[in-house]
N, C-alpha and C positions, 0 to 999 in steps of 0.2 A: 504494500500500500504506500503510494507517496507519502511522503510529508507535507505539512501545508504550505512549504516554499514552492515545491512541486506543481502542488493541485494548484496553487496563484501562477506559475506559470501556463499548466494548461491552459486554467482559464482564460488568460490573455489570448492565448493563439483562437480561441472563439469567439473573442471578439472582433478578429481580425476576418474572419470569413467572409463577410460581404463585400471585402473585395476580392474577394478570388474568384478565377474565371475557367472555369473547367468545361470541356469538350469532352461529350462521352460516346465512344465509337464502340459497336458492336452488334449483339443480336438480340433483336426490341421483342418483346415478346405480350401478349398478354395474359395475367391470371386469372382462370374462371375458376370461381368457387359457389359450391353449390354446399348449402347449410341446413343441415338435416338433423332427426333424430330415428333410432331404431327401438321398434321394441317388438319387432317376429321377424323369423327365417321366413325366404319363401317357398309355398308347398310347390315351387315348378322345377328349384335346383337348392343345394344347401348354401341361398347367400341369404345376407340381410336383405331387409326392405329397408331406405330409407324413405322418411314423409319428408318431403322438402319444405322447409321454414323458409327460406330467404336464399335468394340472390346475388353476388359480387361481382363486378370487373375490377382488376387492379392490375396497374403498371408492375410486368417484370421485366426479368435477367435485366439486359443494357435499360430500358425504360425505369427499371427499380432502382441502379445504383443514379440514373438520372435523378427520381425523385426523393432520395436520398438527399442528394448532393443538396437538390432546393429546397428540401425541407429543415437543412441544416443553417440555411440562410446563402449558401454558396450561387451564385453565377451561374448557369449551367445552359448547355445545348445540348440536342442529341443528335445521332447519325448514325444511319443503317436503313434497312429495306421493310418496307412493310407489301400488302399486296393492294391490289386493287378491287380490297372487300369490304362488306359490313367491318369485321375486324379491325382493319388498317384504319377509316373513317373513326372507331369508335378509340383506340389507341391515342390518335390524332387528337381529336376533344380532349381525353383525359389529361391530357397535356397542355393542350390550351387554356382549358380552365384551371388549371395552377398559374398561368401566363408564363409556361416554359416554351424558349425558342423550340419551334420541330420542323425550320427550312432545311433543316439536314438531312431528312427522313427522304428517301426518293423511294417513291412507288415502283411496282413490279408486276406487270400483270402476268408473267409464266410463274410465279411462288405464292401460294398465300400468307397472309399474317400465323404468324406464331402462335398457338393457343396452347395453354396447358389446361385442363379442369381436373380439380379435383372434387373430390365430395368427401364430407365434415361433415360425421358424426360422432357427438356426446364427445367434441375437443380432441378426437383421433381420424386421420385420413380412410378411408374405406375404401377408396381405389383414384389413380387415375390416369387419364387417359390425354394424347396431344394429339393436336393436327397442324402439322410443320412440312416442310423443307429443308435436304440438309446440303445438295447441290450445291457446292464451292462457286463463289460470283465469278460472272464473265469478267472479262479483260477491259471490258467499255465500263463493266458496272465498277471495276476498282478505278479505273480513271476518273467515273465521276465522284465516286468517295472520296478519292484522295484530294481533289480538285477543292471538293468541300474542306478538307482537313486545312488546306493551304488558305483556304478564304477565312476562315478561324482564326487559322495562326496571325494573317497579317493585320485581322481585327482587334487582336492583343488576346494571350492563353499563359496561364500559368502550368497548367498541367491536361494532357489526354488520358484517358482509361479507357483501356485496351476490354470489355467487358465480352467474352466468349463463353459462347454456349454450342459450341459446335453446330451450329446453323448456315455456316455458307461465309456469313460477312469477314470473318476475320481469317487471312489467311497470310503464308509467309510472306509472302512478295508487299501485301497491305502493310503488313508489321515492319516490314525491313525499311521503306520510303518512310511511314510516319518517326523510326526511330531516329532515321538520317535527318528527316526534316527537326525533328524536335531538337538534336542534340545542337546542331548549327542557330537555332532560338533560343539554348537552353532552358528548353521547357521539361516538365517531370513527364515521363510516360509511365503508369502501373497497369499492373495485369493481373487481370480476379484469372487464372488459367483452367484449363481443361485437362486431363492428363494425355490422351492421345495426340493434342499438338503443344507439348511441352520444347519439340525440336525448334519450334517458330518465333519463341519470343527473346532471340538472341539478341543483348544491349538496351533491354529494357533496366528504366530505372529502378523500379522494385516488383517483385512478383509475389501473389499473395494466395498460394494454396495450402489448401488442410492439409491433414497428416495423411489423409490416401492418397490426395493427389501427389503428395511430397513424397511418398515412397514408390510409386510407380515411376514417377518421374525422373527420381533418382534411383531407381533398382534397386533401393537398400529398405530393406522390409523395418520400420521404427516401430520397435517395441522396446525398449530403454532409451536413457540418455543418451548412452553410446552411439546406438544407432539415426536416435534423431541427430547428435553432432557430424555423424560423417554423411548423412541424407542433407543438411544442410550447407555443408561445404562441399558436396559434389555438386549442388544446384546454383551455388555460384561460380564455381567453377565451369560447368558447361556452359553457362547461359549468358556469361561475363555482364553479367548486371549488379549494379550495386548496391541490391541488398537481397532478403528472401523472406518474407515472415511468415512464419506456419503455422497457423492456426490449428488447437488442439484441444476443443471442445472445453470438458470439464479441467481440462490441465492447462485452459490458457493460450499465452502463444510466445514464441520461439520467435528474436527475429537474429539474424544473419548477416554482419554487414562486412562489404570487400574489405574496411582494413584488420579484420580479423577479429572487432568487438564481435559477442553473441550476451544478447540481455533475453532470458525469460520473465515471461513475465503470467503472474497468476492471473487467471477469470474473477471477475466480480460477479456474475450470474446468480444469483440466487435461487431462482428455480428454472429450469430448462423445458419449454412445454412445444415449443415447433422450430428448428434451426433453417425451414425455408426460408430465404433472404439474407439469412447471416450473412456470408458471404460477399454480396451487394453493401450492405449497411459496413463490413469493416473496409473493404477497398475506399467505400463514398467516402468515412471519416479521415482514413487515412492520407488519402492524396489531398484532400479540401484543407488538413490540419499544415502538409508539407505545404500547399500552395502557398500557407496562412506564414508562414515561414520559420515551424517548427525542426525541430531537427525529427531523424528517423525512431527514434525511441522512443520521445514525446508524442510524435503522431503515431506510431503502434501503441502508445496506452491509452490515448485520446480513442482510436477504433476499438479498443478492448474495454471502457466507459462502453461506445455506443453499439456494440454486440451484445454485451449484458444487458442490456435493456428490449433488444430488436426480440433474444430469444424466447421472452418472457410471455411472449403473443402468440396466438395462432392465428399464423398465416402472416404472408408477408407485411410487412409493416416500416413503417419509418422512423426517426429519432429526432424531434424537438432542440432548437437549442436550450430551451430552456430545462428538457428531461437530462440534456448531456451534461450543463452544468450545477442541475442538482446531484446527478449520480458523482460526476467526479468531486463536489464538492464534499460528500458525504462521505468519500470515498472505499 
């Protein structure tokens, strides 16, 4: 737990967040959830019945760490492909009516929008189910992304998130142009990663997977210290980025940085009831806190504040600055 020197510094760098200006590239997605209760099997096969209570749409994957980012008071656009559906049109609003830029979004009529649904019941998932695209984008469609990326940059960018979900937008060639362009801006680039394209995010600023993704990724299966120290320094080592932080549920998070610091750090969670979004909510506060012009330690316990808060909800959710500076201040 910090000290109150600490927690006064965090708090500073939250202050700072309305002026950071964060571009968030990747695969927009929407959540459908479907809000129920059971109380019979059905006599046609041995599932539940659920009675449907209620309704949701909610911004995910890229479009969550987007609303993240603004709900933390941070600057934000987004960018990636949506289709030319109900979906895409209703994504679109969702974002508009927060007054988030979405000139970034470029439509697609051969892919549709991203849907996840799930169905909730009695505060447990009972199944679910998407309807996606996972078709890697054409050559014209990363032209125009990137085009986007540059019209950003010259607009003024403190940092891009790289948000993959394995849906087509984020690919090597995408990754390699925005890290070339960033680093000549010196802008921050992070990445929420996937583990099947762990090969793609070479020269990113920091990378920010859990403890599966960090062992697949690194071939070092982490079940001790030991092994999380050498999964940690194998993943800066390949990826030559300058730092790694690895999120590890109930045990916190682990971060990694090139000049050979490693600071763990403990969870403040106090109860754990749905980890969708985590992920989303630690990248958003992390790169929002770097942009704010913390250092790398500060802004991994600043995202470690607003994960213990994101996991406490079911179902994706966002973090208040005001929920972040009670949590860190209570610490």
């Amino acid at each position: 737990m910090p000290a109150k020197t600490d927690s006064k510094r965090l708090l500073g760098y939250l202050e700072r967040f309305s002026g950071a200006r964060i571009l968030v590239v990747g695969d927009v997605m929407l959540d459908h959830y479907i809000w129920g209760t059971v109380s019979r099997i059905s006599p046609e096969a041995p599932v539940p019945v659920v009675h449907v209570t209620k309704e949701s749409l909610l911004l995910g994957a890229a479009t969550n760490v987007v609303n993240n980012v603004h709900s933390l008071g941070g600057q934000v656009s987004a960018c990636g492909l949506i289709g030319n559906d109900d979906a895409g049109k209703q994504l679109v609003h969702l974002l508009r009516s927060k007054g988030i830029d979405t000139d970034g979004l470029l439509v697609e009529d051969s892919r549709p929008t991203t849907i996840k649904t799930r169905i909730i019941a009695h505060s447990q998932q009972v199944v679910r189910f998407d309807r996606e695209a996972k078709d890697g984008i054409r050559r014209e469609t990363h032209r125009k992304i990137f085009d986007i990326v540059k019209q950003k940059v010259g607009q003024g960018l403190d940092a891009i998130v790289l948000s993959d979900y394995c849906k087509g937008v984020i690919t090597k060639e995408l990754v390699r142009d925005i890290v070339a362009l960033a680093k000549k801006k010196n802008i921050i680039v992070s990445v929420d990663p996937k583990v099947n394209h762990f090969g793609i995010y070479s020269g990113v600023t920091i990378l920010t997977p859990n403890a599966k993704e960090a062992s697949i990724g690194s071939r070092v299966a982490i079940e001790d210290d030991k092994t999380l120290l050498k999964a940690g320094g194998l993943l800066l080592r390949r990826l030559l980025c300058n730092a790694v932080l690895i999120t590890r549920g109930e045990h916190g998070m682990s971060l990694f940085e090139r000049n050979g610091r490693i600071t763990h750090i403990p969870t403040v969670a106090r109860e754990v009831f749905d980890v969708t979004g985590a992920g989303d909510t630690v990248i958003s506060a992390l790169t929002l806190a770097m942009a704010a012009g913390a250092g790398m330690v500060d802004a991994a316990r600043i995202a470690n504040f607003a994960a213990g808060i994101v996991v406490g909800v079911v179902g994706t959710d966002t973090v208040s600055p005001e929920e972040l500076k009670e949590k860190i201040a209570s610490g």
